[in-house]
C-alpha positions as CSV (number, residue, x, y, z in Angstrom):
1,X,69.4,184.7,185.0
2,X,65.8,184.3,184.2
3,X,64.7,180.6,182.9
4,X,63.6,182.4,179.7
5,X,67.0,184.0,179.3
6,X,68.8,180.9,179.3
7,X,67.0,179.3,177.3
8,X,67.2,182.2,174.6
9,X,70.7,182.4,174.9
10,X,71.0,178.6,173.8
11,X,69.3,178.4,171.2
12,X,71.2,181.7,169.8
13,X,74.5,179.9,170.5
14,X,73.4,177.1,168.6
15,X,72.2,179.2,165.9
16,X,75.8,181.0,165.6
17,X,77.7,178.0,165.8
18,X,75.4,176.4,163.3
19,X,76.2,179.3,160.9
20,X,79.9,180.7,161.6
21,X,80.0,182.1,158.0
22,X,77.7,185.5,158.8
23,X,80.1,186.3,161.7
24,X,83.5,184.7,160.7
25,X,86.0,186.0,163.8
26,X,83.5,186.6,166.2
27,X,83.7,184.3,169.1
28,X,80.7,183.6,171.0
29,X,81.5,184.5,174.4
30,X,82.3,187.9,173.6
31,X,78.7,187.6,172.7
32,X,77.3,186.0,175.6
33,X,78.8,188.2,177.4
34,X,77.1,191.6,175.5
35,X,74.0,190.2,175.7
36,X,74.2,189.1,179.4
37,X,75.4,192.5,180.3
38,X,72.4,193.7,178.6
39,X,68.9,192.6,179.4
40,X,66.6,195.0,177.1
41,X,68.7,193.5,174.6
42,X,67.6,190.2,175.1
43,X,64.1,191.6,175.4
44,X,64.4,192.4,171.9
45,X,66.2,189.2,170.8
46,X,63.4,187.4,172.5
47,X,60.5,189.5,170.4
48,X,62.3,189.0,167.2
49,X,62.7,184.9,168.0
50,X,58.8,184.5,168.9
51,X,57.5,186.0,165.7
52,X,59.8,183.9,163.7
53,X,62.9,186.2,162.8
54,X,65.5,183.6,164.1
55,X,68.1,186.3,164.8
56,X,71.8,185.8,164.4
57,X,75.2,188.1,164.3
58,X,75.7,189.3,160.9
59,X,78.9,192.2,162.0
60,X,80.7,193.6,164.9
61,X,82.2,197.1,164.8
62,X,85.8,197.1,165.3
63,X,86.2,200.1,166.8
64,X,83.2,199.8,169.2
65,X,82.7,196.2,169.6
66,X,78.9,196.7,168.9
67,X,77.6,193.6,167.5
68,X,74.5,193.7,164.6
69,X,72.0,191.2,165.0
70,X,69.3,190.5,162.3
71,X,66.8,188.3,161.5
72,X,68.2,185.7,159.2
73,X,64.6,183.5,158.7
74,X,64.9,182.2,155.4
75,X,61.4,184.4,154.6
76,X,60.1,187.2,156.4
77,X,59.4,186.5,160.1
78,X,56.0,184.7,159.8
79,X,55.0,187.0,163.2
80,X,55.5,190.3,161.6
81,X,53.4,190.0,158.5
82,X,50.2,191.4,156.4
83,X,51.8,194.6,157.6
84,X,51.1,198.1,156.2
85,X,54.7,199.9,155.8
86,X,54.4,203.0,158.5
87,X,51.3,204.9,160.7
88,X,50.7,207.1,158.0
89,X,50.1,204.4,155.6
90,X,48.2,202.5,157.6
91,X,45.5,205.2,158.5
92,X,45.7,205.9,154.8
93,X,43.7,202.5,154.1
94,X,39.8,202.9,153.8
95,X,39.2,199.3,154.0
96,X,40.2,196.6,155.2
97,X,43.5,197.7,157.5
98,X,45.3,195.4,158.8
99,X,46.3,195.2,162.4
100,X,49.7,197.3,162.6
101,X,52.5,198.8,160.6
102,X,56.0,198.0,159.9
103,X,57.9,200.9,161.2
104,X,55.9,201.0,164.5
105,X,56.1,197.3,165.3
106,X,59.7,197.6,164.8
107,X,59.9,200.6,167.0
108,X,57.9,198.3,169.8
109,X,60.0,195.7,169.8
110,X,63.3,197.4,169.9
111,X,64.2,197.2,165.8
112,X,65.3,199.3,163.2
113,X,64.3,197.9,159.5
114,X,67.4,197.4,157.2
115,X,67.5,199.8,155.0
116,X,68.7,198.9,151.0
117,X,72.1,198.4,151.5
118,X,71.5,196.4,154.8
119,X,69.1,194.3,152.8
120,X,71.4,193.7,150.2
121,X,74.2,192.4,152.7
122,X,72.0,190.2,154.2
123,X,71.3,188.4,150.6
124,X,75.0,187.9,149.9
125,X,75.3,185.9,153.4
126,X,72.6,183.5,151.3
127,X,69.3,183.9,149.7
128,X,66.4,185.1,152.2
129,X,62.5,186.1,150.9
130,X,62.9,183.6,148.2
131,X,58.8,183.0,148.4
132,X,58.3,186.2,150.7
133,X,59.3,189.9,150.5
134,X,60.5,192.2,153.8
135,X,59.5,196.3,153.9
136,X,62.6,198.1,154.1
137,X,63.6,201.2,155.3
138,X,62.8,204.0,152.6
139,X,64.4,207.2,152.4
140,X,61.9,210.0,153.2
141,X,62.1,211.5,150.0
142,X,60.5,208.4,148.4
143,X,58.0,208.3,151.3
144,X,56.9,211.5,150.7
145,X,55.7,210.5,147.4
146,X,53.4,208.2,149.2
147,X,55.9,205.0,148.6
148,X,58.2,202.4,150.2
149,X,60.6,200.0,149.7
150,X,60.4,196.0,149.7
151,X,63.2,193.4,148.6
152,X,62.9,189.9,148.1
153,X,64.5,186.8,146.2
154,X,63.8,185.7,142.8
155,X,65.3,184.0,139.6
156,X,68.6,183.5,141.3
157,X,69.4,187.4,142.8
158,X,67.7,190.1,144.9
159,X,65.2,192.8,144.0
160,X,64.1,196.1,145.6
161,X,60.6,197.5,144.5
162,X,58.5,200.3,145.4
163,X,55.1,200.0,146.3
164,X,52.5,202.4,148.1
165,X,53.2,202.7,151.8
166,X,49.4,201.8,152.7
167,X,49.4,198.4,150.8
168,X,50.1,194.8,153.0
169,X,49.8,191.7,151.8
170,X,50.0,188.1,153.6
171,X,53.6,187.2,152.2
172,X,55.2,190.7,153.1
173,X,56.8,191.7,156.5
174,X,59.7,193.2,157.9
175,X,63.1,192.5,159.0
176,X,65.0,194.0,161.8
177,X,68.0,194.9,162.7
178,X,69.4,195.5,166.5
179,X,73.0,197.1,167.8
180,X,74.4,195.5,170.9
């Protein structure tokens, strides 16, 4: 195992033990042991840690075993931000674009974004985007209006807006969600 690896896989482990109530009867070898079994998975785990998504276990299938890892940052992954929603929106801008998109950057690095629902479970494990806001997933009937979807944290519960697709601002990114 690569120096890097090990390293990775520490600092999840303290992360998980540090937080037992997103994944309450998963025990961490059975994790250790996915994740060593599968090295594009830590590939990913290691994108989403270096741009600030601190990833952690937030489910496990019972019938498959797979285990869901998100970003659980307490705002949107400081590495991922001032971020158009998708490739359309982004080459929708006149001015001023900013450097990448949500959708595709997730697609780089391995990710899917949560979609509402997803989003919404996340909250209930305990408030994220309380000063930020994360794109999320948007059904393609809404995107074909020429929106998307954002959540955040405000005034005690969660919200999810709509907002045009080519917009990006400094305080909104993305969070991401991998199977393992």
């Amino acid at each position: 195992m690569k120096p890097a690896d090990a390293q990775l896989l520490q600092t999840l482990q303290q992360r998980f033990e540090q937080h037992g109530h997103r994944h309450a009867g998963i025990a961490w070898a059975d994790v250790q042991a996915r994740l060593q079994a599968r090295p594009a998975a830590l590939r990913t785990l290691a994108a989403m840690e270096a741009t600030g998504g601190e990833p952690d276990v937030i489910a496990q299938d019972a019938a498959s075993g797979m285990l869901t890892f998100c970003d659980c940052a307490a705002e949107s992954p400081s590495g991922r931000r001032s971020l158009c929603y998708d490739l359309q929106g982004l080459q929708a801008r006149k001015e001023h674009r900013p450097a990448h998109s949500a959708v595709e950057m997730a697609a780089e690095m391995g990710l899917t974004l949560l979609t509402e629902a997803q989003y919404l479970a996340l909250q209930a494990l305990g408030p994220v985007d309380t000063k930020t806001s994360s794109w999320l997933l948007t059904p393609p009937a809404l995107r074909a209006q020429g929106g998307a979807l954002f959540g955040d944290h405000r005034y005690g519960r969660s919200f999810v807006y709509h907002n045009g697709a080519q917009s990006y601002y400094a305080v909104r990114g993305f969070r991401g969600l991998l199977s393992v």
